[in-house]
C-alpha positions as CSV (number, residue, x, y, z in Angstrom):
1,X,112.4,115.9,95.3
2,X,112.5,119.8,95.0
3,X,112.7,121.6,98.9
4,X,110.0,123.7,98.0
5,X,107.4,121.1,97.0
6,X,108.1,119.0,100.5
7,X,107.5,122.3,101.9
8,X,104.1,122.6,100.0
9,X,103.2,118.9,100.4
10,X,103.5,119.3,104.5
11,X,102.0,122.7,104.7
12,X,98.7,120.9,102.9
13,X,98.6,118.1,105.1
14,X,99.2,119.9,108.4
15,X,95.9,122.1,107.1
16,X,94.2,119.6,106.6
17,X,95.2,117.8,109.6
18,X,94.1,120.8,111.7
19,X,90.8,121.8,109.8
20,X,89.4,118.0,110.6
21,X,90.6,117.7,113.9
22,X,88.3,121.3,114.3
23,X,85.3,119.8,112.4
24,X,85.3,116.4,114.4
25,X,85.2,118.4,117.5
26,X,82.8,120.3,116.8
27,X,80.5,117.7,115.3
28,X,80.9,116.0,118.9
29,X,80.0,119.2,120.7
30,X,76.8,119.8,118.3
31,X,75.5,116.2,119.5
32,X,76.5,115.2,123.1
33,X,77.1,117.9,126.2
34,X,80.5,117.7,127.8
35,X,80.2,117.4,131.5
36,X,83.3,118.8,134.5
37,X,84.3,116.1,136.5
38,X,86.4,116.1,139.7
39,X,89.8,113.6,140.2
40,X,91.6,111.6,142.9
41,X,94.7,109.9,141.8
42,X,96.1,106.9,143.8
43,X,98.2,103.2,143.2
44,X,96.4,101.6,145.9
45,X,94.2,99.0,144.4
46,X,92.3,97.7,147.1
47,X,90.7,101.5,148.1
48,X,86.6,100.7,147.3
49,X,83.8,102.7,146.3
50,X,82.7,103.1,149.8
51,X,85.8,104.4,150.7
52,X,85.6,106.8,148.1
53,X,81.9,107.6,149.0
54,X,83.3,108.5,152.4
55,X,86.5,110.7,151.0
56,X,84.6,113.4,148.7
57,X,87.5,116.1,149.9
58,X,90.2,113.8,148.1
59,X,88.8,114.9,144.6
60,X,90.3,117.6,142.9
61,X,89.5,119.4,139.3
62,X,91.0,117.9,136.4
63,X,93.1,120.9,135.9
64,X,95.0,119.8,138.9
65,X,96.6,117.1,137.1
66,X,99.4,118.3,134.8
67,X,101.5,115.2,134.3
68,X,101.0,112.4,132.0
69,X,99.0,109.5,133.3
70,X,100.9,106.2,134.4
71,X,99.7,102.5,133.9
72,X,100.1,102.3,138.0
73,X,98.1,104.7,138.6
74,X,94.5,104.6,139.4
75,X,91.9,107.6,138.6
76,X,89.0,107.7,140.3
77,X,86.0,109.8,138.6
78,X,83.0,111.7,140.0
79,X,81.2,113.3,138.2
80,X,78.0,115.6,139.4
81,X,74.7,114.5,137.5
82,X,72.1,116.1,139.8
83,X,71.4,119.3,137.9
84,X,71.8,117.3,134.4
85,X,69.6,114.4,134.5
86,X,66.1,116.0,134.5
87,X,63.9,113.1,134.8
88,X,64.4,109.2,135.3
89,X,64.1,108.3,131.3
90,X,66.9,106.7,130.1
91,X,70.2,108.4,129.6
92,X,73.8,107.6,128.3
93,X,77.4,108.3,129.6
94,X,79.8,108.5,126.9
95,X,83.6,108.3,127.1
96,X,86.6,106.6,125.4
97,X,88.2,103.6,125.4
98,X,90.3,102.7,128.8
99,X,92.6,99.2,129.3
100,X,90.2,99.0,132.7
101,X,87.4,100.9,133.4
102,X,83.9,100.6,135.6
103,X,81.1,102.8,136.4
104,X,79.2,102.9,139.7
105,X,76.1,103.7,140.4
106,X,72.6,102.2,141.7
107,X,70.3,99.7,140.1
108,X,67.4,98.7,142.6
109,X,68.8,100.6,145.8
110,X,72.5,98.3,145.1
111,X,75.2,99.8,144.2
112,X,76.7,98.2,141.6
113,X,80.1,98.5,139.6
114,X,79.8,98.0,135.8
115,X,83.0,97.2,133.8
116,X,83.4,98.6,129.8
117,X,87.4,98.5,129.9
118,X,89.3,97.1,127.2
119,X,90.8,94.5,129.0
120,X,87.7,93.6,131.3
121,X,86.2,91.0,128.8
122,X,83.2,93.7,128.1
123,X,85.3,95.8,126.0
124,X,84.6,94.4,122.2
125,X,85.0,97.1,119.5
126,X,81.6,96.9,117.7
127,X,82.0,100.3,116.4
128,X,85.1,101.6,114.8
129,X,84.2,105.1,116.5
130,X,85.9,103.6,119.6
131,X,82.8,105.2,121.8
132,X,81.0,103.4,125.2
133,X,77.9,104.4,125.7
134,X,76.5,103.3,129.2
135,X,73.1,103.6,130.1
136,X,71.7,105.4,133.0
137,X,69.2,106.6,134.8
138,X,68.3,109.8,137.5
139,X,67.6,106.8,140.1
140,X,71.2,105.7,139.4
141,X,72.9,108.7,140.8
142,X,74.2,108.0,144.1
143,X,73.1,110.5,146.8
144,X,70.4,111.2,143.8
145,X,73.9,113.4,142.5
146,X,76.8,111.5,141.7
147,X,78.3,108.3,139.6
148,X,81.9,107.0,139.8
149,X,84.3,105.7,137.3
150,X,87.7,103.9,138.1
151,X,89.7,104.0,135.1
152,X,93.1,102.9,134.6
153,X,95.1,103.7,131.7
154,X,97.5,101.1,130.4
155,X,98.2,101.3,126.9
156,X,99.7,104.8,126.7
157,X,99.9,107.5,128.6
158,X,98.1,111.4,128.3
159,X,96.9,114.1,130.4
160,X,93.7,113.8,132.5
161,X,93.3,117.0,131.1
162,X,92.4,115.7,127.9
163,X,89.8,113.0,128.6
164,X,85.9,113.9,128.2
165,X,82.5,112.8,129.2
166,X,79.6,113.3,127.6
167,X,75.8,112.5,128.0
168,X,73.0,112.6,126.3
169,X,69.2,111.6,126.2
170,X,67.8,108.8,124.4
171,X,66.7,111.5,121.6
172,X,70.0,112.6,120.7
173,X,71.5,109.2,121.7
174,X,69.3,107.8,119.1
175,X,70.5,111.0,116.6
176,X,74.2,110.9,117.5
177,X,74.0,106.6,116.6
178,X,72.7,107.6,113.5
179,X,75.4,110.1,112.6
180,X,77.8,107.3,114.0
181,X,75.7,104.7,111.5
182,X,76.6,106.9,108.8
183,X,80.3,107.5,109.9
184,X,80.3,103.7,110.1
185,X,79.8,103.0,106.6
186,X,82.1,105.3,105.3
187,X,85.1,105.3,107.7
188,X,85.5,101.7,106.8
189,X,84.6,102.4,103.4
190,X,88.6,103.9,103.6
191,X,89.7,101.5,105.9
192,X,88.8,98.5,103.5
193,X,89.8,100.4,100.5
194,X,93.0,101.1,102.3
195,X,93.4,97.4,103.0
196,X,92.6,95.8,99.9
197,X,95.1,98.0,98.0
198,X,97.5,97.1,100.0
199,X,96.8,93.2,99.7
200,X,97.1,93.8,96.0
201,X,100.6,95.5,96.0
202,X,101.4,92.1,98.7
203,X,100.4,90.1,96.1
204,X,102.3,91.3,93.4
205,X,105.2,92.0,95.1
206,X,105.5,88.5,97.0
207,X,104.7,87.0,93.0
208,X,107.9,88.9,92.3
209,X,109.7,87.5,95.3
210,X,109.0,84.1,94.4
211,X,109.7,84.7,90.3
212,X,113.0,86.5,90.6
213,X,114.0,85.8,94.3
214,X,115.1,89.1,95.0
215,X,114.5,89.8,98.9
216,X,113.7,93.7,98.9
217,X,110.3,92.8,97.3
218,X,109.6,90.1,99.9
219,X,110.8,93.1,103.0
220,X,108.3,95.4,100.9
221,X,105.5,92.7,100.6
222,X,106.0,92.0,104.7
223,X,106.5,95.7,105.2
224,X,102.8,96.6,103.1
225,X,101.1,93.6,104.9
226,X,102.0,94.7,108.6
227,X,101.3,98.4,107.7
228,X,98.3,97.4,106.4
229,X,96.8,94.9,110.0
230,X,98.4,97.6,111.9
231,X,96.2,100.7,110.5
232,X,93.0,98.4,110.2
233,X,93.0,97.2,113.5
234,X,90.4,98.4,114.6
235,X,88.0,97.5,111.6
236,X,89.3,94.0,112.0
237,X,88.4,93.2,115.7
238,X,85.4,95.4,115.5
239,X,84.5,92.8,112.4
240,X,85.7,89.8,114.0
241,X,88.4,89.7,110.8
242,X,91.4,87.5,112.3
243,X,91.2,89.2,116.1
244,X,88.1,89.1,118.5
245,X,87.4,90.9,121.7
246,X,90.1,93.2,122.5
247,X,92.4,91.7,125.4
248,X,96.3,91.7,126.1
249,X,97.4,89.3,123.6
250,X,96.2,92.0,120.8
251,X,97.6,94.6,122.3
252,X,101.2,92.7,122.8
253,X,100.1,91.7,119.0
254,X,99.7,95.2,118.2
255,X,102.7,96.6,119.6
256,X,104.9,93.9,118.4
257,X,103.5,94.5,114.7
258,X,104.7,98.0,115.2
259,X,108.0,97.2,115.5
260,X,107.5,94.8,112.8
261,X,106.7,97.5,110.3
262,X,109.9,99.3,111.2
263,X,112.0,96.1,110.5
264,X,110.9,95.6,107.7
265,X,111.2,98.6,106.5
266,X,114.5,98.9,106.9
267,X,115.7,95.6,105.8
268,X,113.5,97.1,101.9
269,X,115.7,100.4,102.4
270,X,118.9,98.3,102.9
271,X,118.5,95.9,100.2
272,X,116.6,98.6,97.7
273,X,119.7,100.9,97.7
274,X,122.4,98.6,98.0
275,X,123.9,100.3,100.8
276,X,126.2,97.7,101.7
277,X,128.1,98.7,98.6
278,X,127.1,102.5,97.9
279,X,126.2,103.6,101.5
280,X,128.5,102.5,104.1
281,X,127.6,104.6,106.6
282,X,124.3,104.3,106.6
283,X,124.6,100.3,106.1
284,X,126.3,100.1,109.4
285,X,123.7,102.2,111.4
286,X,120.7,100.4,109.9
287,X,122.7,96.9,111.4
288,X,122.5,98.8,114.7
289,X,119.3,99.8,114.0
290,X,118.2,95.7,113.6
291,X,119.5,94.9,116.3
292,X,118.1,97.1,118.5
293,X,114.8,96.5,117.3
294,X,115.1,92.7,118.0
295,X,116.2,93.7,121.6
296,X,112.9,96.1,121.6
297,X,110.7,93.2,120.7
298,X,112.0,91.2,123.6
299,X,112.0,93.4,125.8
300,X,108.3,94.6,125.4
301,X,106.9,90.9,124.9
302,X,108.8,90.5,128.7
303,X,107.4,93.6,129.8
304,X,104.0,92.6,128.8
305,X,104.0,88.8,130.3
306,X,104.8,90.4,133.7
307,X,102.3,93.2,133.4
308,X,104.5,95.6,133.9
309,X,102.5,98.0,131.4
310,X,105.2,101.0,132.2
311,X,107.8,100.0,130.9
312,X,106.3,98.4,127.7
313,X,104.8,102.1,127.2
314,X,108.9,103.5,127.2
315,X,110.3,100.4,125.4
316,X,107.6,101.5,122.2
317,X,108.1,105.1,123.0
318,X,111.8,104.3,122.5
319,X,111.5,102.3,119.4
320,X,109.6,105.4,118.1
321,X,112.4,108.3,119.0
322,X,115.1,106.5,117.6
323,X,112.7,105.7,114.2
324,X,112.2,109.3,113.9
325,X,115.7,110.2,114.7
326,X,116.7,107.4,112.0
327,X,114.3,108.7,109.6
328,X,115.0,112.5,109.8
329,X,118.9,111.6,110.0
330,X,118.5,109.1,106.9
331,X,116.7,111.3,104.6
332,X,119.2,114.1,104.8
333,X,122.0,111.7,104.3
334,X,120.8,110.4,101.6
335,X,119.5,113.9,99.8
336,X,123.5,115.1,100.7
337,X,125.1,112.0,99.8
338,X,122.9,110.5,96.7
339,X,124.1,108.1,94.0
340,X,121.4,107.8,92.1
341,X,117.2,108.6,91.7
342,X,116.6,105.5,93.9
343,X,117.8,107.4,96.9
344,X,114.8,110.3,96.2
345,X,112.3,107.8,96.3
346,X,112.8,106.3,99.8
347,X,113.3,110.4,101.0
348,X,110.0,111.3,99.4
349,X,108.1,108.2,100.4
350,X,109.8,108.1,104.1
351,X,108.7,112.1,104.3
352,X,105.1,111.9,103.0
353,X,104.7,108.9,105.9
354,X,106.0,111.3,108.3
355,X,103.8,113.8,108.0
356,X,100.6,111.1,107.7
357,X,102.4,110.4,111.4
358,X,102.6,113.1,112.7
359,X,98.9,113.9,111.8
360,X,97.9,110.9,113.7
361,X,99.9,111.7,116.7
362,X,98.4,115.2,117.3
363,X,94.8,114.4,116.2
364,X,94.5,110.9,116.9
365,X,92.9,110.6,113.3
366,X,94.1,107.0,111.6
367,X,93.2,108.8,108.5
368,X,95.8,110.9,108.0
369,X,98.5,107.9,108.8
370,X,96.5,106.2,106.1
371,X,97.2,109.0,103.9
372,X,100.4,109.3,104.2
373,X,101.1,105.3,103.7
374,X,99.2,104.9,100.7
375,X,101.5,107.9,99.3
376,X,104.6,106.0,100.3
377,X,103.5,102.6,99.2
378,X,102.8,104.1,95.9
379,X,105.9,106.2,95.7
380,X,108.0,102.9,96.6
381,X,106.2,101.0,94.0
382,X,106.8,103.5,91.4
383,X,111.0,103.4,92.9
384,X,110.8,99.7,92.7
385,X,109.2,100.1,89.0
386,X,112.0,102.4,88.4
387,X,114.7,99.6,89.7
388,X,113.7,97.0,87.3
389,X,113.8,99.3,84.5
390,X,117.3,100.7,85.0
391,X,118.6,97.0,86.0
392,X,116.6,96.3,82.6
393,X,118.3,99.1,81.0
394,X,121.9,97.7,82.3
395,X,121.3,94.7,80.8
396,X,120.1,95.2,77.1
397,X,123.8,97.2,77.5
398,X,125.5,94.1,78.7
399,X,124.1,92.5,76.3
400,X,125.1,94.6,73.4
401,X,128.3,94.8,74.6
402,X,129.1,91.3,75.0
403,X,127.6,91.0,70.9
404,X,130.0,93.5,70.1
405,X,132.9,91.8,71.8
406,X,131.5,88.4,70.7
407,X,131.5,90.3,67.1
408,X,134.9,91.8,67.5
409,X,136.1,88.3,68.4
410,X,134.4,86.8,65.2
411,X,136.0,89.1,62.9
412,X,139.5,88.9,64.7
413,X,139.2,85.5,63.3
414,X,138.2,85.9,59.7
415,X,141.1,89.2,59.3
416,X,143.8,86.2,59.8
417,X,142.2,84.1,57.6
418,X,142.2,86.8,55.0
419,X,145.8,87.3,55.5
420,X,147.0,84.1,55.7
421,X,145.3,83.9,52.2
422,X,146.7,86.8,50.4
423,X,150.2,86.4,51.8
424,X,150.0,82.7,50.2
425,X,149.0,84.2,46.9
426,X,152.4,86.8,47.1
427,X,154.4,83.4,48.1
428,X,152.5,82.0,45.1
429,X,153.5,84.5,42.7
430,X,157.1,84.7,43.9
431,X,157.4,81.0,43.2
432,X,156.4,81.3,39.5
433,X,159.1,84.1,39.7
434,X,156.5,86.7,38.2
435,X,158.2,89.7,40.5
436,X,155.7,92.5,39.0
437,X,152.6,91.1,39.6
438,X,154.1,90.3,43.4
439,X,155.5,93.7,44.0
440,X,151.9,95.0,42.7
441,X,149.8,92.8,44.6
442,X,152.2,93.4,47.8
443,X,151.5,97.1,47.7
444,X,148.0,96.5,46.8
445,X,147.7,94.3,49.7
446,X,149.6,96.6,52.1
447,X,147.1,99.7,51.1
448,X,144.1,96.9,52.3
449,X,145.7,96.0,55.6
450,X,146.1,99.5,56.3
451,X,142.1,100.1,55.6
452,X,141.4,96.9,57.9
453,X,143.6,98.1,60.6
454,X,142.7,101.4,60.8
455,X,138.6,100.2,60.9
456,X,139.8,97.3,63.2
457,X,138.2,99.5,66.5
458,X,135.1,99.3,64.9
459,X,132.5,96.3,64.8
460,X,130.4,97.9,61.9
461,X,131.3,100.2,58.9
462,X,129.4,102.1,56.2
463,X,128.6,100.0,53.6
464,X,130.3,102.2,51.2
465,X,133.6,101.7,53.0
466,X,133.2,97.6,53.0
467,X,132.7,98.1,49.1
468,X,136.3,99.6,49.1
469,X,137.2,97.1,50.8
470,X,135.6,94.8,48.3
471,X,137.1,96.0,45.5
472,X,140.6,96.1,47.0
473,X,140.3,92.7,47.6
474,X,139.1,91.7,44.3
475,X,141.8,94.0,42.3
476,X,144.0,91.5,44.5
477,X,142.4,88.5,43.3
478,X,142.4,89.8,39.9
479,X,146.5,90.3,39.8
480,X,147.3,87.1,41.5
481,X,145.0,85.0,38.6
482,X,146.1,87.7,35.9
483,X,142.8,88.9,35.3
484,X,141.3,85.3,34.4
485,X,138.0,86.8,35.8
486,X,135.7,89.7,35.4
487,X,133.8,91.3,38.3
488,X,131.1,94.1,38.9
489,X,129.3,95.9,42.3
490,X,126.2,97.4,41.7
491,X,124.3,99.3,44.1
492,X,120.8,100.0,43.9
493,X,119.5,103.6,43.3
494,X,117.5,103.4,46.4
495,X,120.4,102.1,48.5
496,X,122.2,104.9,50.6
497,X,125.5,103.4,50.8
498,X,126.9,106.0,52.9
499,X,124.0,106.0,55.8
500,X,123.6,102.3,56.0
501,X,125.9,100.5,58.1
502,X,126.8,96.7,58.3
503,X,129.6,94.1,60.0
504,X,133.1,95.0,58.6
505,X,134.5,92.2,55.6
506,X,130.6,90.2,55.7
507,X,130.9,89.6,51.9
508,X,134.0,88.7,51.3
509,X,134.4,85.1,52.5
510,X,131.4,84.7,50.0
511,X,133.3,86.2,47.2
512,X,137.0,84.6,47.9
513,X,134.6,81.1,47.8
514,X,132.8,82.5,44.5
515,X,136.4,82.7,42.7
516,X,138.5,80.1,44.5
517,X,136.3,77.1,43.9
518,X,133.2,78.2,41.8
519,X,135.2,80.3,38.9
520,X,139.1,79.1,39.1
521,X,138.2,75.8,38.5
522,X,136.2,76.2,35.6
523,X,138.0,75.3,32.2
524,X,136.2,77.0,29.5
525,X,133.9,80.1,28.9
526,X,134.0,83.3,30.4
527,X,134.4,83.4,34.0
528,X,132.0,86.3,35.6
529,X,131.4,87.2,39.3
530,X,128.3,89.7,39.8
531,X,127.8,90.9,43.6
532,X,124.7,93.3,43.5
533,X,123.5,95.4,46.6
534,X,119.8,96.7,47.1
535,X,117.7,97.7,50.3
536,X,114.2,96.1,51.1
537,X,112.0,97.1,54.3
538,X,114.9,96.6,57.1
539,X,117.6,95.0,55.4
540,X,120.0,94.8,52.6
541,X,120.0,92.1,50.1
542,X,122.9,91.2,48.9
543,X,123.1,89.1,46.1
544,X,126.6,87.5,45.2
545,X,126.5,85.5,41.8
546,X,128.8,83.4,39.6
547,X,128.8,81.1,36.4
548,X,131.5,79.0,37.9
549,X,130.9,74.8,38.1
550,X,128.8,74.9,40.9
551,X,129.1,73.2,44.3
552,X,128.7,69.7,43.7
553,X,131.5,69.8,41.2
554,X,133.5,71.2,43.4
555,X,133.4,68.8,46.0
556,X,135.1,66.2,43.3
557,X,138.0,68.3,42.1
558,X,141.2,68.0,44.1
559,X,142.6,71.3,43.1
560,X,145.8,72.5,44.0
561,X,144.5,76.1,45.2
562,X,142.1,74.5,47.6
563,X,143.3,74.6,51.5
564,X,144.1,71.8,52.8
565,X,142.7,73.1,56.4
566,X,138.9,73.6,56.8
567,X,137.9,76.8,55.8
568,X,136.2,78.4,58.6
569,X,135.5,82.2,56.8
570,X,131.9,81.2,56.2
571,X,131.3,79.2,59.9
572,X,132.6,82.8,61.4
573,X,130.1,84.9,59.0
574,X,127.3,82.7,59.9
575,X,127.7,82.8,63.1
576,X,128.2,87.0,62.9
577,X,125.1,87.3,60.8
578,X,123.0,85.3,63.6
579,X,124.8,87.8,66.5
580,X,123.4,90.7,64.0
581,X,119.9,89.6,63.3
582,X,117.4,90.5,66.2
583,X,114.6,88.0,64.1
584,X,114.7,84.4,63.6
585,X,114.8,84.5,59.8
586,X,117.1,82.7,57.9
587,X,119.7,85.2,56.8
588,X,121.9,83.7,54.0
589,X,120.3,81.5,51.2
590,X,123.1,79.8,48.9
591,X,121.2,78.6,45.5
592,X,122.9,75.9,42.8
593,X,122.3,77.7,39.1
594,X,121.1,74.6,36.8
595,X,120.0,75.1,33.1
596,X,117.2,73.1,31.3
597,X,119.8,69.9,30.6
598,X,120.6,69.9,34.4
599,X,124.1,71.1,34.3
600,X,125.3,73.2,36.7
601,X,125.7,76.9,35.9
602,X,127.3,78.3,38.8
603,X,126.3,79.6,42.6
604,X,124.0,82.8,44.2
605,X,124.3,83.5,47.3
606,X,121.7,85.5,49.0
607,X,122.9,87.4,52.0
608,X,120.5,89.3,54.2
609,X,121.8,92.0,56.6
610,X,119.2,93.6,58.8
611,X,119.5,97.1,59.8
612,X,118.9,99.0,62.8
């Protein structure tokens, strides 16, 4: 793919990355009010809410937090409410997601704690907009001001700079569920678009799988399908679809799947371009890369068993570096070092998923992930497409090689025959000591080998040179039986003998038979050959006729011209007419000539040679 249009291709998506990431935000700000909120960071887990009642001094702006957040850590929240909450109708805090997370405040003079973390058992995704609303009310507050929210972040890390609350009144609670009502229907809209597109191609390409074994479409099947669970996650648990509540066997399921998609993935990018035999290099690292991704999935699913959330986090973060290092690396090896078009398709399909990345990384947006996979699935399928049709291509050229070999063969068989044949009627003629005619046939027959030698590269000829080579043959036959038969070739007016081409010497075994046993052997009369050429639709007729004594009379007469050895000239010509013909029609017709008493009359053969 041309530099310029990658360049044109990211620029769009990074726009409109940027210009959605701006709109969501500010479609949040139009319906909910962001609220400040004071931190206190600590690791000891067994500090309470009265202890933190008691230390209000240990909380410190957000701002005061500049490094990431880690899975040990615990954050506790206040957050002032005295001058928001107006009256004691019924109000609603609104965050993200957290792994474990609890709000406390009063209900009845008690205070109370009130989990909606992930992992707490009260952390279902019924909404695929990922936000907890928790009711509240002014007599919640504690010290009629304040509520407090222990959060702890397990699943990635970020800045507690990042992380907002919102409120809202029942009013605009009501409003802003509506908006999220209509976002509802048509984020999954995508999402199950998305998904059933891709359990089409998994279809298809598993049917190929299991039709032609060939294991880069069963990689690209498992490759589509993991892509596919991974992106519509949360659609599936918040629909009950295969997962349930959220807990820490989806997530291990989750992360594992990631790594999944990467391995698969690469195994499709190894098997697709061959690299084993046209890219060593890049073989060997994707081996490495295997392995290391096996050793990634242990060590995570470890990681995760013991809780020890950290260093899952930096076993996926990683797996990512060295994908992106592996992708960046791989697609300028293979744009430098190319062997073919298959090699663009990975590089375009690998870049457009990039960039759908990257877009989710900086705006948190599935959509744009979604984008960019749906553009590489596509572009794959269209490479794999591609595949079959050049393999396709390579082998209709097998093919036709091996029938022109197979011809080659066939005819290196019949220009033997042919001279074994003539070089017995020069013997012959010697014997009856008639030295002219020999010398004559033997330079007519030397001008002949010369034609079939220097036409002995070639499997077919014009079908004016195989006339020539015709009537050589037959001014051969003529001296060696001193003219005892007359012949004629006619070619129709409609026949371009010069354009049409057809298998070097197909007539003449035909012919030799025609005069040997058909016209030799009859005693009285005139003895007349005929061979007549014309076209019709695809193919020439050619139409090879004799008053000779037929076939079945010839089968009784023990002739001393005919071979003792089978004659295989017509078995080979058969067989070379069948390697010619793309159609199952029957491609020579021989016909016995009887007149009105029943008598045989002579032979016509019918020979059909189609043309390309």
């Amino acid at each position: 793919m041309p530099k310029n249009l990658l360049y044109i291709i990211s620029v769009l998506i990074v726009s409109n990355v940027y210009y959605c990431s701006l709109n969501a935000q500010n479609n949040q700000d139009r319906n909910t009010t962001q609220i400040p909120f004071e931190v206190y960071k600590t690791t000891n887990g067994t500090i309470s809410i009265h202890d933190i009642i008691k230390s209000d001094t240990l909380f410190r702006s957000s701002k005061y937090f500049t490094k990431k957040t880690r899975p040990k850590d615990i954050y506790w929240i206040k957050i002032d409410l005295n001058k928001e909450l107006k009256t004691d109708s019924l109000w609603f805090l609104k965050s993200s997601n957290y792994a474990h997370a609890s709000m406390f405040c009063l209900e009845n003079n008690t205070l109370v704690e009130k989990k909606f973390g992930l992992f707490d058992g009260s952390g279902k995704m019924n909404s695929i907009s990922n936000i907890n609303r928790i009711p509240l009310k002014y007599s919640s507050l504690i010290k009629n001001q304040f509520i407090y929210l222990k959060i702890r972040r397990l699943r990635f890390s970020d800045h507690v700079t990042n992380w907002n609350f919102h409120f809202a009144s029942q009013t605009i609670n009501q409003s802003v569920q509506n908006y999220y009502y209509q976002k509802n229907i048509k984020a999954p809209i995508r999402k199950y678009i998305f998904t059933g597109v891709c359990l089409v191609m998994f279809i298809l390409t598993l049917a190929f799988f299991i039709t032609s074994r060939n294991f880069e479409f069963l990689f690209y099947s498992l490759y589509i399908l993991s892509l596919s669970i991974y992106l519509s996650g949360p659609l599936l648990i918040a629909n009950n679809i295969i997962f349930d509540n959220y807990n820490i066997i989806i997530y291990w399921f989750f992360q594992i799947i990631q790594v999944l998609i990467n391995l698969c993935y690469v195994y499709f990018v190894s098997l697709y371009l061959v690299t084993k035999k046209d890219y060593p290099a890049l073989n060997r690292t994707i081996k490495y890369i295997i392995y290391t991704l096996g050793i990634i999935i242990i060590a995570d699913s470890f990681f995760l068993y013991f809780n020890y959330f950290e260093g899952a986090i930096y076993t996926m973060n990683i797996q990512r570096l060295i994908m992106t290092f592996f992708g960046i690396g791989g697609m300028i090896y293979l744009l430098l070092t190319a062997k073919n078009r298959l090699a663009y398709f990975i590089v375009a399909g690998s870049f457009l998923f990039m960039i759908g990345t990257l877009g989710f990384f900086f705006t948190k947006a599935c959509d744009y992930m979604m984008a960019g996979a749906t553009l590489e699935i596509i572009i794959f399928a269209l490479g794999l497409a591609y595949k079959i049709h050049q393999e396709h291509k390579e082998k209709l050229l097998f093919e036709k090689e091996s029938f022109i070999n197979n011809c080659k063969a066939l005819r290196a068989q019949i220009n033997p025959h042919f001279i074994f044949n003539s070089l017995g009627s020069i013997q012959h003629l010697i014997v009856l000591e008639k030295k002219e005619a020999a010398l004559k046939y033997l330079v007519k027959f030397s001008h002949l080998t010369r034609t079939l030698l220097e036409n002995s590269i070639e499997t077919n000829i014009v079908l004016s040179d195989e006339i020539n080579l015709l009537r050589q043959y037959l001014e051969l036959e003529a001296l060696r039986f001193d003219t005892s038969f007359e012949y004629t070739i006619h070619v129709d007016d409609t026949l371009n003998a010069d354009a049409e081409e057809v298998p070097m010497l197909i007539i003449q075994p035909f012919v030799e038979n025609a005069i040997l046993y058909g016209l030799l052997n009859k005693k009285e009369g005139s003895k007349k050959l005929s061979i007549c050429f014309r076209k019709e639709k695809n193919q020439i007729i050619c139409k090879i006729d004799d008053n000779g004594i037929g076939r079945n009379a010839t089968k009784n007469i023990n002739s001393s011209l005919k071979k003792t050895t089978k004659s295989r000239g017509l078995e080979l010509t058969e067989k070379r007419l069948q390697r010619f013909h793309k159609s199952e029609e029957k491609n020579i017709e021989i016909i016995d000539k009887i007149n009105n008493h029943g008598a045989s009359i002579g032979t016509k053969v019918i020979i059909k040679i189609q043309t390309e």
